[in-house]
C-alpha positions in Angstrom: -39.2 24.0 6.5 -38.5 20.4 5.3 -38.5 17.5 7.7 -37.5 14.4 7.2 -39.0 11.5 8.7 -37.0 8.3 9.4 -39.3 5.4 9.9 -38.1 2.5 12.3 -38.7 -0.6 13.0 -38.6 -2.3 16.4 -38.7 -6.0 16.8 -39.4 -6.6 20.0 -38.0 -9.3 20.5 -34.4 -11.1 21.7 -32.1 -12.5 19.4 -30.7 -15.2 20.6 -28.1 -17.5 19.2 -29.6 -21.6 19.1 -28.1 -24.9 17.2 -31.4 -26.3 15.7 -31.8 -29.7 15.4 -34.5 -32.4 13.9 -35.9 -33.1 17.4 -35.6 -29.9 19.0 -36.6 -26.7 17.6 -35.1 -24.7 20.1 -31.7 -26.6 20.4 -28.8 -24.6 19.0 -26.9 -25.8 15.8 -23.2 -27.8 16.8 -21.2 -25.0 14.6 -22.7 -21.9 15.8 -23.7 -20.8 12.3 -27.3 -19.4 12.9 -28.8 -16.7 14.2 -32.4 -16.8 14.6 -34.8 -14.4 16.1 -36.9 -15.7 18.8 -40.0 -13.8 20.1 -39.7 -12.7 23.7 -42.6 -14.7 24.7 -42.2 -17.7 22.0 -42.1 -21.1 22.7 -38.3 -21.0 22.6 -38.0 -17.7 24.9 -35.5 -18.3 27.6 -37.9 -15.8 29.6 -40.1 -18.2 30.4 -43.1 -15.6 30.2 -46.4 -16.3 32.3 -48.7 -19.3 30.9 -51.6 -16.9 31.9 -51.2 -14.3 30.1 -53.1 -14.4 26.8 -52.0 -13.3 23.6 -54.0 -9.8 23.7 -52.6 -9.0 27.3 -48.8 -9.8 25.6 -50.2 -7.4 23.1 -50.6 -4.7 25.2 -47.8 -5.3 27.4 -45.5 -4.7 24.7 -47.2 -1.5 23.5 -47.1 0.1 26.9 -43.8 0.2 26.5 -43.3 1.7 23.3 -44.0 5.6 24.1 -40.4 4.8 26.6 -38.7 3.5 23.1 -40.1 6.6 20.9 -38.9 8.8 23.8 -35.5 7.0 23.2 -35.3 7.0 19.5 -35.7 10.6 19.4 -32.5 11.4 21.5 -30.5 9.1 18.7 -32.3 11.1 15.8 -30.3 14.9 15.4 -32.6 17.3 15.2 -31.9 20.6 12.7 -33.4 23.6 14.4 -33.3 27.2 13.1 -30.8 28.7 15.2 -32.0 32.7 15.8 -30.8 35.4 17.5 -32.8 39.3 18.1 -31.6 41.9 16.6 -32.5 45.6 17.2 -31.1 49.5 16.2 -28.5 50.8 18.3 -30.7 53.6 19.2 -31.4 52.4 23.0 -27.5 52.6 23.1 -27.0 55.6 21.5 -25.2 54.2 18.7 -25.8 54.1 14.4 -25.1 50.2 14.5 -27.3 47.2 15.3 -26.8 44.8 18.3 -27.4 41.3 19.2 -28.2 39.3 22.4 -25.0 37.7 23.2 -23.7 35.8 26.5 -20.4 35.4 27.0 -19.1 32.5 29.7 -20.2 30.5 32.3 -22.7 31.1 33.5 -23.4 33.6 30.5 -22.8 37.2 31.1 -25.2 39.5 28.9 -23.8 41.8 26.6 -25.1 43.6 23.6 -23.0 43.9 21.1 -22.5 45.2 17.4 -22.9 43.2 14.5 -20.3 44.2 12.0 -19.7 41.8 8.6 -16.4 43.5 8.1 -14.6 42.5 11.2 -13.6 39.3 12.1 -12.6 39.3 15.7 -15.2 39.5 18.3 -13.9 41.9 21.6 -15.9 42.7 24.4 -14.9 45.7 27.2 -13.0 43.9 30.3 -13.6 44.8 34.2 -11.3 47.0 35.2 -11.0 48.7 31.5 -10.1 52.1 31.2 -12.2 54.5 28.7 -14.9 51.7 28.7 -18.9 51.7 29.7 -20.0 50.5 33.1 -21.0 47.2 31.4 -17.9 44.9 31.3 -17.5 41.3 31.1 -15.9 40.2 34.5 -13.9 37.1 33.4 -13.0 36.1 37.3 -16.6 35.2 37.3 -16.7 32.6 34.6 -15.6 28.9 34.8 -14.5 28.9 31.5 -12.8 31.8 31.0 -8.8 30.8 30.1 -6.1 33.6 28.8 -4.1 32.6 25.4 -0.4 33.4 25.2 1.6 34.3 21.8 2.4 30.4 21.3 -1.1 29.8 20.3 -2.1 29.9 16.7 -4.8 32.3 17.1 -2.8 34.6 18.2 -0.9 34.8 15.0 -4.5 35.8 13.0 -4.8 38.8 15.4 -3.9 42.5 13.8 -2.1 44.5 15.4 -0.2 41.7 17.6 2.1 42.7 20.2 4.1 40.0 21.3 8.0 39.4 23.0 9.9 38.7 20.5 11.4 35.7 22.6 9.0 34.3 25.4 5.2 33.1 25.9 3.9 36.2 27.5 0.1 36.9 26.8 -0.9 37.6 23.5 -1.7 41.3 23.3 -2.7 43.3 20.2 -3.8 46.9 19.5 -6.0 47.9 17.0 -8.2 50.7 15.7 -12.0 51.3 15.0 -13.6 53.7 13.1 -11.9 56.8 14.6 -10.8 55.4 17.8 -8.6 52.9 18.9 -8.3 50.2 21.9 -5.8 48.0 23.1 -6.8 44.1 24.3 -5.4 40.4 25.2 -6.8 37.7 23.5 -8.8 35.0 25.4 -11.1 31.7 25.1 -14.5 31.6 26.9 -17.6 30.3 26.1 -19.8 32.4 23.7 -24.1 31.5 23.5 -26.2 32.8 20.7 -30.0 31.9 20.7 -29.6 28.0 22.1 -26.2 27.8 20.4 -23.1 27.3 22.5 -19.5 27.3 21.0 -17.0 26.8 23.7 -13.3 28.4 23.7 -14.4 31.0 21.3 -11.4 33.2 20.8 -12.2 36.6 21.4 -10.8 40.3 22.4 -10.7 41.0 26.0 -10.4 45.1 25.6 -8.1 47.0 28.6 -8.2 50.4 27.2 -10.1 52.3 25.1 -9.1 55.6 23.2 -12.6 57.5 21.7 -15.8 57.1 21.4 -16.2 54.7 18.1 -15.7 51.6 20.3 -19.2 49.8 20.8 -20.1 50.1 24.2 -20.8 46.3 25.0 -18.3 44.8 22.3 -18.4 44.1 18.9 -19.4 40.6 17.1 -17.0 40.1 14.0 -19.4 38.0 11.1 -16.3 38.3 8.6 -14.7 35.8 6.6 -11.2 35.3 8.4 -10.4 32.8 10.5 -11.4 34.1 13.7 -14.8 35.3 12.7 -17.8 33.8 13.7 -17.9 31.3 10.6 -14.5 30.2 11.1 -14.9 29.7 14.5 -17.9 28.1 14.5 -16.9 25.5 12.4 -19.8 22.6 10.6 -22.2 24.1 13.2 -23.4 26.8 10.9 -22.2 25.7 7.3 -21.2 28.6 6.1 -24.2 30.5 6.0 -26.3 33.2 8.0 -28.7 35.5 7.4 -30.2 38.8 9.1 -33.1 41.2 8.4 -32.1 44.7 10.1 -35.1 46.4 11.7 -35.7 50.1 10.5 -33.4 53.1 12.7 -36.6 54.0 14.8 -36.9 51.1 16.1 -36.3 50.6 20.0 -37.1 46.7 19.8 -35.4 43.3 18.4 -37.9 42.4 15.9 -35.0 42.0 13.7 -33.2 38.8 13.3 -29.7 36.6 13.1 -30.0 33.6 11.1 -27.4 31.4 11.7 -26.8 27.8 9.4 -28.7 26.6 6.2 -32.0 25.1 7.6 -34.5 28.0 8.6 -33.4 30.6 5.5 -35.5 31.3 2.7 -35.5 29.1 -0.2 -37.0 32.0 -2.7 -34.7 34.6 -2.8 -32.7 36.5 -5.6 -28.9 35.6 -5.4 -25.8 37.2 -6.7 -22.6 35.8 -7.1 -20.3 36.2 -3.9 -16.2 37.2 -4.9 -13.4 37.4 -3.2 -10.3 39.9 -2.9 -7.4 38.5 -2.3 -5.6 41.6 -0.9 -8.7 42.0 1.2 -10.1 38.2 2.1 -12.9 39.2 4.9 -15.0 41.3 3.2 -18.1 40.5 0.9 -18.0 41.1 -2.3 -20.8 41.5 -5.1 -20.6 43.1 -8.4 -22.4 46.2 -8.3 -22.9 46.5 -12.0 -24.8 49.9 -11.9 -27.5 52.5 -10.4 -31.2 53.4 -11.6 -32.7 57.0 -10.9 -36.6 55.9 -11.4 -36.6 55.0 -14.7 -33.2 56.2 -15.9 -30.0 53.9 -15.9 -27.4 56.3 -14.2 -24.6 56.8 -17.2 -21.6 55.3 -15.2 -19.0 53.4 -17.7 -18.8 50.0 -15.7 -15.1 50.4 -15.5 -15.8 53.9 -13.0 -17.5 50.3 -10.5 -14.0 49.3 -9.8 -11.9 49.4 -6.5 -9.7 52.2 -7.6 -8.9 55.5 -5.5 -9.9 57.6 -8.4 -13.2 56.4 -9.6 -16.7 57.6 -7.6 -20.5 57.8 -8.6 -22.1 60.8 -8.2 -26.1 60.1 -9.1 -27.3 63.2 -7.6 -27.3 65.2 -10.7 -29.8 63.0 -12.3 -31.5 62.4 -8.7 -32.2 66.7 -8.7 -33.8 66.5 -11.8 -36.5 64.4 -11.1 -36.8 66.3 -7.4 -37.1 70.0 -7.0 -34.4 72.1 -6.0 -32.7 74.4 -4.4 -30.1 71.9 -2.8 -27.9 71.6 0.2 -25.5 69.7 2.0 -26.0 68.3 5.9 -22.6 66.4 7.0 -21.3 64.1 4.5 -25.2 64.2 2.5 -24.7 66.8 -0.6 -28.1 66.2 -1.9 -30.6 67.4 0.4 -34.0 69.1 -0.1 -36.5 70.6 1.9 -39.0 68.0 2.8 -42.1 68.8 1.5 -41.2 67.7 -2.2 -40.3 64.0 -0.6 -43.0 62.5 -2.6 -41.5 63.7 -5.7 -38.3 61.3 -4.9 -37.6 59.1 -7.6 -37.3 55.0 -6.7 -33.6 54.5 -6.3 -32.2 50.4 -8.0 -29.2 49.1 -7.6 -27.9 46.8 -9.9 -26.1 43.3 -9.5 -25.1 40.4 -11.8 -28.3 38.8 -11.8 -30.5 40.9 -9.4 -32.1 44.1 -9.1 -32.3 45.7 -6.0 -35.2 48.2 -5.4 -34.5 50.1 -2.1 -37.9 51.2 -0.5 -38.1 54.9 0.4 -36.7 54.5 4.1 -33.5 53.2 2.7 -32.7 55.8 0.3 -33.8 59.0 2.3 -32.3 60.5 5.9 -33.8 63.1 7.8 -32.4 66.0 9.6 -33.0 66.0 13.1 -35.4 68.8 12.7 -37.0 67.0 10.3 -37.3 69.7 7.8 -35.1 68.9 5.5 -34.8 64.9 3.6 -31.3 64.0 2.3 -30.6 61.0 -0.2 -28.8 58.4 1.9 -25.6 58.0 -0.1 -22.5 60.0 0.2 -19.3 59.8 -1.6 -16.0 57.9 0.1 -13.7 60.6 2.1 -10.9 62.1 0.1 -8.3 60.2 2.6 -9.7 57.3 1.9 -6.6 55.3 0.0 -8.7 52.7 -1.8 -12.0 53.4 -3.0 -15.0 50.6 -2.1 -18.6 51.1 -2.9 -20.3 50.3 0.3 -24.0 49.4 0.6 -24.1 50.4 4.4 -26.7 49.1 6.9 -29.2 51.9 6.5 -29.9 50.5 2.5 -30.2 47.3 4.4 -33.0 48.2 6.5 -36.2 45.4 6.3 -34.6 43.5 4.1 -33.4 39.3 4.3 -29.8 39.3 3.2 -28.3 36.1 3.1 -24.6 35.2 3.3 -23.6 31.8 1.8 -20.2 31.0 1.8 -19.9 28.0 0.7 -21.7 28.2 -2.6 -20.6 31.7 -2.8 -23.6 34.1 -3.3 -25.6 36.9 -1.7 -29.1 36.5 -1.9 -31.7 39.7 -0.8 -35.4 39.7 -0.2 -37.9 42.2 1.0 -38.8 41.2 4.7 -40.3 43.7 7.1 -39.0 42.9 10.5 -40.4 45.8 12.6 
């Protein structure tokens, strides 16, 4: 990490404002027009300092004081600090996602909750929720705590709003996750991460909860809409974070949450960061194509496009490189019994200006039998209406993966954070 040092200069000494003359040297000038610097214990010192005192005991007077004026100094300087939260699996929860350490108002209330970089709203399960976990966030507790109503900007950035169509009532919004759904009020309270503390963070306060796709303890939106962590957050962060997801198995947060420029790595492999208008939060990087160990996967580059009809299947040239017979385990159609694992070719994906080799962990999944290894991609669901090629968390496992939005680019790096 850089540091700058800033070098200062302290005189001690009083300035003092005098009208010099021929016959006094420490009479003042009739117009006022000079300023001269007198030392404290000069000749022309209004302090009148101690006749006894010799020059070396003046001396050492002064610097006695000095570790009081360092002390000072460095309040005045800002200091940059890397601001870093845990991450760990969801495993301990029961859940395929990865949480972080967040406190939510005053004093801060624990919660672990999911990170998830296409969501922009953070929502966290209310006392007195119905369908929700025993751990809630009780906002009578909190000082800070305040409801919005449908007046309020924020409320119009909300999906799914629910609001009077004449009135201020409270702004209320439904919405769906995954394959479940919930029902909240938005609210401002105080949210911490690491040392970080932004106040009136607008956030989700859920009431009701349909399923099971809910995260327990809340969800943590790092999208790129206007109530998403970034936005929110405002100059504190920059535009930039960074995590390194810990592998599935797991239990402990040696992963982490980089949030702001200072603290990230300066070596990395970057890839140009785009944006879709018709869909504004989510990350974008052009996936250019897929390698099979040595073999470029075939796929014309207009097949990489967001359109319903277009999918890559690499399994075909995957099985020829692995023994067979295959066979399918949920939504995993190329699976193989798991003594030929070491035959598994090394999977790369491709990006404008970056190659991306995934290490074994991030390209197989095991049953839970553990006979049988599966290659960890599967194609988007039928009733899905607009195709996107997702690289999921589990390709993301050990890796740095930095999000910089304000130069726009992605950059990836090999980091073992278990």
């Amino acid at each position: 990490m850089k540091v700058e040092l800033a070098t200062v200069l302290i005189l001690c000494s009083i300035i003092c404002i005098t009208k010099c003359s021929a016959f006094d040297p420490c009479a003042s000038q009739p117009d006022d027009s000079d300023l001269n610097v007198i030392p404290i214990y000069g000749k022309c010192s209004p302090f009148n300092p101690r006749k006894t005192d010799s020059w070396e005991n003046r001396v050492v007077n002064m610097a006695s004081k000095d570790p009081a004026r360092m002390k000072y100094l460095s309040t005045l300087v800002g200091q940059k600090t890397v601001s870093t939260a845990p991450i760990a699996s969801g495993q301990a929860f029961n859940i395929g996602n990865y949480v972080v350490r967040v406190k939510i108002g005053t004093p801060g209330q624990l919660l672990f909750m999911v990170l998830d970089t296409s969501t922009d709203e953070a929502f966290v399960p209310c006392s007195g929720c119905t369908g929700c976990s025993s751990t809630t966030f009780s906002p009578k507790d909190s000082t800070s705590y305040g409801p919005l109503d449908c007046s309020v900007p924020q409320c119009g950035q909300v999906r799914g709003l629910s609001c009077p169509s004449t009135g201020s009532g409270a702004c209320s919004f439904n919405q769906s996750y995954a394959d479940s759904s919930f029902s909240a009020t938005l609210v401002q309270d105080s949210l911490r991460l690491a040392t970080d503390v932004i106040p009136n963070y607008s956030l989700g306060c859920i009431n009701a909860i349909s399923g099971a796709s809910v995260p327990a303890q809340g969800l943590l939106g790092l999208g790129r809409g206007p109530l998403s962590l970034l936005s929110q957050s405002g100059s504190i962060y920059s535009g930039v974070f960074s995590y390194c997801l810990p592998s599935f198995k797991s239990y402990y947060f040696s992963g982490s949450l980089k949030l702001g420029p200072v603290g990230q790595p300066k070596s990395i492999r970057t890839t140009p960061l785009l944006h879709n208008p018709h869909r504004p939060s989510l990350y974008y990087v052009n996936f250019t194509g897929i390698s099979v160990g040595r073999v470029l996967v075939p796929v014309p580059s207009e097949l990489l496009a967001f359109k319903p009809e277009h999918g890559i299947r690499n399994h075909h040239r995957f099985g020829k490189q692995v023994t067979g017979p295959f066979s399918s385990l949920g939504a995993f159609d190329t699976c193989f019994v798991k003594t030929y694992e070491t035959l598994a070719p090394e999977i790369t994906l491709h990006f404008t200006g970056l190659d991306l080799k995934l290490p074994m962990e991030n390209s197989l999944i095991h049953s839970s039998a553990g006979s049988l290894a599966c290659l960890a991609m599967a194609a988007a669901p039928n009733n899905v209406n607009s195709v996107l090629n997702v690289i999921a968390n589990y390709q993301q496992q050990n890796l740095r993966v930095l999000f910089d939005t304000v130069n726009n680019k992605v950059g990836i790096a090999r980091e073992l954070c278990n």
